[in-house]
Every structure is written in C-alpha cells, then in structure tokens.
C-alpha positions in Angstrom: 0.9 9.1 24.8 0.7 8.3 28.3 -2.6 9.2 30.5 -0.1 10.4 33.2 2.1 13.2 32.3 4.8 12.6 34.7 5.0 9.0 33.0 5.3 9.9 29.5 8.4 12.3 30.5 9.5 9.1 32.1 8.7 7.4 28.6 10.4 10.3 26.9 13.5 10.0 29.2 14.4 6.2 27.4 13.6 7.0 24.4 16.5 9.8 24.3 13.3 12.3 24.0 14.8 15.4 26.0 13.9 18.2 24.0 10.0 17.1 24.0 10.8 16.8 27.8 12.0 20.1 28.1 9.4 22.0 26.1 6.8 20.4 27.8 7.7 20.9 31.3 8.5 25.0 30.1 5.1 24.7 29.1 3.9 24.6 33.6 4.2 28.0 35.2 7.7 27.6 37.7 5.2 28.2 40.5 4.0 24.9 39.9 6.5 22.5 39.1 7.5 20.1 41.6 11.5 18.7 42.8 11.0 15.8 40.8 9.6 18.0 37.3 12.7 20.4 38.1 14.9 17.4 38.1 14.0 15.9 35.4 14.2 19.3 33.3 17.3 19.8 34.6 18.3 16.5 33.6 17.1 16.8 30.1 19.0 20.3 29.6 22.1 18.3 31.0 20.9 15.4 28.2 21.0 18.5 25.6 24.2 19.9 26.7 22.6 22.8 28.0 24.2 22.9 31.2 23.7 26.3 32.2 20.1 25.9 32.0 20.4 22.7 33.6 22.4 24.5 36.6 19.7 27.3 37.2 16.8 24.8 37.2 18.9 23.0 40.2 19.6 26.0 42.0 15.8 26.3 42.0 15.5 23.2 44.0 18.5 24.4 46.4 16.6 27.5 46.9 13.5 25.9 47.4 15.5 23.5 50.1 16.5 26.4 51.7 12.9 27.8 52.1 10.7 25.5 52.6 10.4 24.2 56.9 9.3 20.7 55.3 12.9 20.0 54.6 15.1 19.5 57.7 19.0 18.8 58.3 19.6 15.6 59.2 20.0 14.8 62.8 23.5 13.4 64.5 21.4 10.4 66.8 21.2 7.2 66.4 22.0 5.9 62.9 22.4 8.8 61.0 25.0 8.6 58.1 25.3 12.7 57.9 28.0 13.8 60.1 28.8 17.3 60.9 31.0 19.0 59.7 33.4 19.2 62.3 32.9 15.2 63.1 34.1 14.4 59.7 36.9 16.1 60.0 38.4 14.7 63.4 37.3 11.2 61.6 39.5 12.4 58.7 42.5 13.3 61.1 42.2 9.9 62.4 42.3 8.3 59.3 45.5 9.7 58.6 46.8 9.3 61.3 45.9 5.4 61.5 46.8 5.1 57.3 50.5 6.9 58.8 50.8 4.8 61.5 50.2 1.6 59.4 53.0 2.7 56.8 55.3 3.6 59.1 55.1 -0.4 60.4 55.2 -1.5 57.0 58.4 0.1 56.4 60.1 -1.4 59.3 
C-alpha cells in the first residue's frame, strides 16, 4: 500500500479497484475532502454504476464552486477562451449565416 493516500486511490483507479476507492474516501468526514477526493469518488461511483451517488458527490463540488470567493468566472480580456453568453451567440448567428451564405454559392 502506498505511503500517500491520494496515490494509492490513484493505484486503485488502474487496477479497476473502485469499490476500495469508494469506501475509503466515505471513510474522511465530507468537511474534509478536497475537489480532487470528490472527483475521484464520484468517478468511482460512475465506475460502479452508481450514478446517482456519483451525481450528488458532483453537485458538492458545484456547490462548493459557487461558495467559495477562491474560484472566479473567467474574464472576457485578452486570450480568454470563455465567451459570454451573449458573445457566443451573435458568433453562432454568424456562423450560420456564413455556413448559409456558402451553400447558397455552392448551389449556383
């Protein structure tokens, strides 16, 4: 067994281990588990078909996202890939507009 816990769920992980991963990681108050112990929970749920679970450990991190100052919404300077909302869709309308106005000369 691995000196480092987070490791050995790693370990776990490729070996196809997900129910020692889930019983473990049950085993840390929710208080205390991180985004990446919650992820990989969730991921060994999702492993075990236990999707529901796996969905209400997720929400946990969306919840947590929502709370926490740390986390911030992406800015729309420089190279920032995140658009808003209302960007993306006059870049969508364009699209369309250009994908039309290219078939329309293709089918003259």
């Amino acid at each position: 067994m691995e000196k480092d816990p987070f490791a050995q769920l790693i370990i776990w992980h490729q070996e196809d281990e997900h129910e020692k991963i889930v019983d473990n990681i049950m085993k840390i108050p929710q208080s205390d588990r991180d985004y990446d112990t919650v992820s990989l929970l969730a991921r060994a749920m999702n492993n075990l078909e236990r999707y529901d679970e796996a969905l209400q450990q997720l929400l946990t991190i969306a919840n947590l996202y929502r709370m926490n100052s740390c986390f911030k919404q992406p800015t729309n300077s420089g190279n920032d890939v995140e658009k808003t909302e209302k960007e993306g869709i006059r870049d969508e309308k364009r699209k369309r507009t250009r994908d039309t106005s290219n078939s329309n000369e293709r089918n003259q």
